[in-house]
KELOVO-628675 format. One line per field, with one value per residue (C-alpha): residue number from 0; x, y, z. Coordinates in Angstrom, 2 decimals, m for minus. Example, Ala and Ser with C-alpha at 12.3 -4.5 7.8 and 13.67 -1.06 7.14 Angstrom:
% KELOVO-628675
seq = [0,1]
px = [12.30,13.67]
py = [m4.50,m1.06]
pz = [7.80,7.14]
END
This chain:
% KELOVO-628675
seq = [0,1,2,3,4,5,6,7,8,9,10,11,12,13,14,15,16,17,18,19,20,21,22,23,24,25,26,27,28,29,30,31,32,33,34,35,36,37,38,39,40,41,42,43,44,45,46,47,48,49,50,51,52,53,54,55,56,57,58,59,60,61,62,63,64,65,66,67,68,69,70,71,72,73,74,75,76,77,78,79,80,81,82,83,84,85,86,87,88,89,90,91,92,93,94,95,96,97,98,99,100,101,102,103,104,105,106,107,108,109,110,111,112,113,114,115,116,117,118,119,120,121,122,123,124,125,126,127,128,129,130,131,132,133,134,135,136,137,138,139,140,141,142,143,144,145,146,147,148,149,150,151,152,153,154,155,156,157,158,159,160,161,162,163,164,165,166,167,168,169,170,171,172,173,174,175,176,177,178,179,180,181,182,183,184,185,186,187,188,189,190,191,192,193,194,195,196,197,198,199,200,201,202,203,204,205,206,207,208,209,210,211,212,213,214,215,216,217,218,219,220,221,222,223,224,225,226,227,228,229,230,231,232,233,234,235,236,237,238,239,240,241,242,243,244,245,246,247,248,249,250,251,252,253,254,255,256,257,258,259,260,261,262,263,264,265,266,267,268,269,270,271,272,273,274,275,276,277]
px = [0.00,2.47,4.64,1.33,0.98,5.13,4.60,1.48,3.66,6.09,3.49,2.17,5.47,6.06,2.99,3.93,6.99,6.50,4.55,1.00,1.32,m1.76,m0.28,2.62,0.77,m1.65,1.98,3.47,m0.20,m0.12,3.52,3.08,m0.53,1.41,4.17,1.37,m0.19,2.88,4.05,0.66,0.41,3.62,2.81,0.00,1.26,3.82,1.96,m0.56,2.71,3.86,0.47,0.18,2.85,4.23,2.59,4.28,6.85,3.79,2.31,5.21,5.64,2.95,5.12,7.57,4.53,2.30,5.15,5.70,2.02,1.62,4.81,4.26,0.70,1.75,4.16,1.64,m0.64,1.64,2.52,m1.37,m1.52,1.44,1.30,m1.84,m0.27,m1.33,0.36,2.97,3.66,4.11,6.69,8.72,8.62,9.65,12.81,13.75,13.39,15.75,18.27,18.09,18.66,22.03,23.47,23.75,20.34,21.24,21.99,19.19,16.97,18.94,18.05,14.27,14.21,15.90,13.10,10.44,12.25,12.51,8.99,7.66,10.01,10.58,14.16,14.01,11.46,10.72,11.87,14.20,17.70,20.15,23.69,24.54,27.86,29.14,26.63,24.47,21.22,18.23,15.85,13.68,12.91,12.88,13.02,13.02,15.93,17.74,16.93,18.07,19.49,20.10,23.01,24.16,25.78,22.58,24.66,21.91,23.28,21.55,22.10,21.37,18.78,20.78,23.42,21.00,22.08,26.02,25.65,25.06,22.19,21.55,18.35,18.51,14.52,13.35,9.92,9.72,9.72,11.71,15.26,17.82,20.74,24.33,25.67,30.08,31.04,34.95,35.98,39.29,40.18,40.71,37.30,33.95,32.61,29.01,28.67,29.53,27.05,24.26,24.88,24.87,21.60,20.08,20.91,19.46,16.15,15.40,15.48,12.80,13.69,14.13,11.38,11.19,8.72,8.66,9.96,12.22,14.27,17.77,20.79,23.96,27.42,30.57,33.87,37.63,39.98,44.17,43.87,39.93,36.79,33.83,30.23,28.08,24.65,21.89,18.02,15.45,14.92,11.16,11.57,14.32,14.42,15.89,18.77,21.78,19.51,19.46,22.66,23.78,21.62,22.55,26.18,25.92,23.90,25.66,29.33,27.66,27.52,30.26,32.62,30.31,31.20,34.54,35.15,37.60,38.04,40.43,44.14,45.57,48.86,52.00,53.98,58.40,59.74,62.38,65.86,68.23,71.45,72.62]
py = [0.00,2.44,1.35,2.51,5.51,6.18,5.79,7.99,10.77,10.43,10.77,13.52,15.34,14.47,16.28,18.73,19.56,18.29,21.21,20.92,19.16,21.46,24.35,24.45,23.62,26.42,28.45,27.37,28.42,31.76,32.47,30.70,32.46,36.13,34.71,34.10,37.37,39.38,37.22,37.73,41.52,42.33,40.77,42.88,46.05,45.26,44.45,47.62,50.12,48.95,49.97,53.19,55.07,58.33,57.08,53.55,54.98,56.13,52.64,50.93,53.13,50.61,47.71,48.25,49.09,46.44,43.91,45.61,45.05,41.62,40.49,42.49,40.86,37.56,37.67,39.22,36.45,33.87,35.76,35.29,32.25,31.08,32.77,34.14,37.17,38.91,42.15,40.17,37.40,41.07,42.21,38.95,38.72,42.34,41.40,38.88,40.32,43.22,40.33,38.69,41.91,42.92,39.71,39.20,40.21,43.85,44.01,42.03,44.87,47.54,46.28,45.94,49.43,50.76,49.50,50.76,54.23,53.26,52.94,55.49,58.21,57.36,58.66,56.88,54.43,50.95,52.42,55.34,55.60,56.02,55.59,54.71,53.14,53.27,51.35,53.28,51.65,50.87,50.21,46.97,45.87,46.82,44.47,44.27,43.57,44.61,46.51,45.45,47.66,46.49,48.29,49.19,46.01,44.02,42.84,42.70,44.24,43.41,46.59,46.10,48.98,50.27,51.93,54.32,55.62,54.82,56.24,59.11,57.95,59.89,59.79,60.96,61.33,61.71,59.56,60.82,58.67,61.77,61.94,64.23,63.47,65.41,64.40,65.81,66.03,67.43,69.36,70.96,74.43,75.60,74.92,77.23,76.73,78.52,76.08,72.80,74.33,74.80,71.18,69.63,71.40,70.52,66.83,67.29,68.84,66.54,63.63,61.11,60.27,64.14,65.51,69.24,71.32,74.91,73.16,70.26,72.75,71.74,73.86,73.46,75.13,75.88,75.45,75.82,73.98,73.90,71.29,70.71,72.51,70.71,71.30,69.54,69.01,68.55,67.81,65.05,62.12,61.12,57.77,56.81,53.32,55.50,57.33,55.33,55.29,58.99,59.52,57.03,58.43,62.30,61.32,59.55,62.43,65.36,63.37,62.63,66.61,67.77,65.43,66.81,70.50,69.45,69.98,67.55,65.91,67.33,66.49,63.31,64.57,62.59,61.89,61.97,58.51,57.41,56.93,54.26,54.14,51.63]
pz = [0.00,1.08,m2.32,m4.25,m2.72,m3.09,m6.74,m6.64,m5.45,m8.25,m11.06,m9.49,m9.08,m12.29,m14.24,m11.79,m13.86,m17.17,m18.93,m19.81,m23.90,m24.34,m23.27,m25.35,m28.67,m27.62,m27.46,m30.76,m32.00,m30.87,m32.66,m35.85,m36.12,m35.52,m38.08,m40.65,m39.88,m40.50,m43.26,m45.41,m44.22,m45.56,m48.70,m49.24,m48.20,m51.04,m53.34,m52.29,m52.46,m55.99,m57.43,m55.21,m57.72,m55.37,m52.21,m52.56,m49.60,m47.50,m47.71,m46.62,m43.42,m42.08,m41.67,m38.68,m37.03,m37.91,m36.87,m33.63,m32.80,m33.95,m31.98,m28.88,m28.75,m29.42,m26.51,m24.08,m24.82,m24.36,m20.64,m19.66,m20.96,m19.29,m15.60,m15.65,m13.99,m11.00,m9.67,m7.92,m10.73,m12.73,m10.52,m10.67,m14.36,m14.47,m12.08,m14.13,m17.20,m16.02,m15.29,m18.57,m20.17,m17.82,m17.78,m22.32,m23.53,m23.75,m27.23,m28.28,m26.47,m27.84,m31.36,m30.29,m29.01,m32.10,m34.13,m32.07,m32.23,m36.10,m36.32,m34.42,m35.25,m38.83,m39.41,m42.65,m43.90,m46.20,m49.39,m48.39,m50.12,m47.00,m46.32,m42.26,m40.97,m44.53,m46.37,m48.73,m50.57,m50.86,m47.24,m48.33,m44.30,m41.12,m38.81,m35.05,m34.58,m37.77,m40.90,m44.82,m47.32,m50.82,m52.14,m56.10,m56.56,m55.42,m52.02,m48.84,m45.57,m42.48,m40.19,m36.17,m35.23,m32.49,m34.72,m34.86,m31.62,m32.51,m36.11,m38.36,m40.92,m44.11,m45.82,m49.87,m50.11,m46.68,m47.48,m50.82,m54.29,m56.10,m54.99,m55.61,m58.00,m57.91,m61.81,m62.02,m65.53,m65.75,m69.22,m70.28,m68.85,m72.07,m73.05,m73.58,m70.08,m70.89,m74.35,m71.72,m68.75,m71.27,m73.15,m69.25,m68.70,m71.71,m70.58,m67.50,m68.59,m71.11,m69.48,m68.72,m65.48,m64.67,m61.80,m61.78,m59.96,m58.11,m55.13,m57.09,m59.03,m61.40,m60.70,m63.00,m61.61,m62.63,m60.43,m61.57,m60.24,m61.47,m63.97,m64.82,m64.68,m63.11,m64.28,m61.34,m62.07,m59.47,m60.60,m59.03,m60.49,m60.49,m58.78,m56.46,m58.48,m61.38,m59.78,m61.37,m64.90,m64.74,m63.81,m66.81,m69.50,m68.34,m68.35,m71.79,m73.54,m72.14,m73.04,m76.78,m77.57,m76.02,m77.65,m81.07,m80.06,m79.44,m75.66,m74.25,m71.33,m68.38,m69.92,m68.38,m65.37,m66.90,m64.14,m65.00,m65.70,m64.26,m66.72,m65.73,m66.76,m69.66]
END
């Protein structure tokens, strides 16, 4: 009797510690249902923001956020389901979580805060051109933890969201789809400066990737240096996606009529050779 009531004790200790096989799967439910969510969102607001035209950015600025609320919920209804937390089970949770974050998760709540400050702030946006920590490109995620930027080459660079705080962080468009574009073309001193300003323009203006409004203008200048002149061109391309086509085409057309009108490039600085003897 007392050997049935021993081994009563040890399956009851037991269940005690082995987690509830319904609780968990109502767990891994709750996750993969906020993964799905976010997963399918995303692909709408995508698809949504490639049909929107110049409010494609302004669509996108809906993601960090959505992901932040699908993820925070999903966590706070794993705590309740979990602890079913009172005031005190609230303050325990709180201690420990201060623990886990001083003793290695620091940086992973560093990152989460940077995306929440990412999100909310909006110092640059799904879509922005920006160059941070030396990286420039293209911003096609933000994460919480991390965003991506696809640079010229087509490389993907995972940046942690708490350079933010480390790092300066340029943004070329600032949330808009029209960015502007800074085009150096370099010409012989000896040239007709006011014929290769005018061509440049020309190029510029005539473009079909050029934006120009009242507040978009194009500026062309002039500036001498000792053994070139450089014309520098600055006008807004209509679409971000376009920069390195504009600058391309510009570069191409205005090169095409100088070379016609027959000023040269900058001459090329021959440096002495050396003689040896024979």
């Amino acid at each position: 009797m007392q050997e049935i009531t021993n081994l009563s004790d040890d399956i009851s200790y037991v269940s005690s510690v082995i987690p509830d096989l319904d609780l968990i799967i109502q767990i891994i439910l709750i996750f993969v249902a906020a993964y799905l969510i976010v997963k399918v969102a995303v692909f709408l607001l995508r698809k949504v923001s490639e049909k929107a035209g110049r409010h494609r950015i302004a669509v996108t600025m809906v993601i960090p956020l959505l992901k932040i609320i699908v993820y925070v919920s999903a966590v706070y209804f794993v705590l309740i389901t979990i602890f079913k937390p009172g005031l005190t089970e609230l303050a325990l949770f709180s201690g420990l979580f201060g623990a886990a974050i001083g003793f290695g998760l620091k940086d992973i709540f560093a990152e989460i805060i940077g995306g929440i400050v990412i999100a909310f702030e909006r110092p640059f946006q799904i879509g922005d051109k920006i160059e941070v920590g030396g990286t420039y490109g293209e911003v096609t995620d933000i994460g919480l933890r991390a965003i991506r930027v696809v640079t010229p080459n087509d490389s993907v660079v995972s940046i942690p969201n708490n350079v933010i705080f480390q790092e300066a962080t340029a943004s070329q468009n600032s949330g808009k789809t029209e960015m502007l574009v800074v085009i150096d073309i370099f010409i012989d001193p000896r040239s007709d400066s006011n014929l290769a300003m005018n061509i440049v323009r020309d190029s510029l203006i005539t473009s079909k990737f050029v934006y120009i409004s009242p507040t978009r203008p194009y500026v062309v200048l002039l500036q001498d240096f000792p053994f070139y002149r450089r014309i520098r061109g600055k006008a807004y391309v209509n679409d971000l996606r376009s920069e390195f086509e504009f600058s391309s085409e510009v570069t191409r057309r205005a090169w095409n009529e100088l070379s016609r009108q027959g000023i040269h490039s900058p001459p090329t600085a021959h440096l002495p050779q050396e003689t040896t003897a024979d």
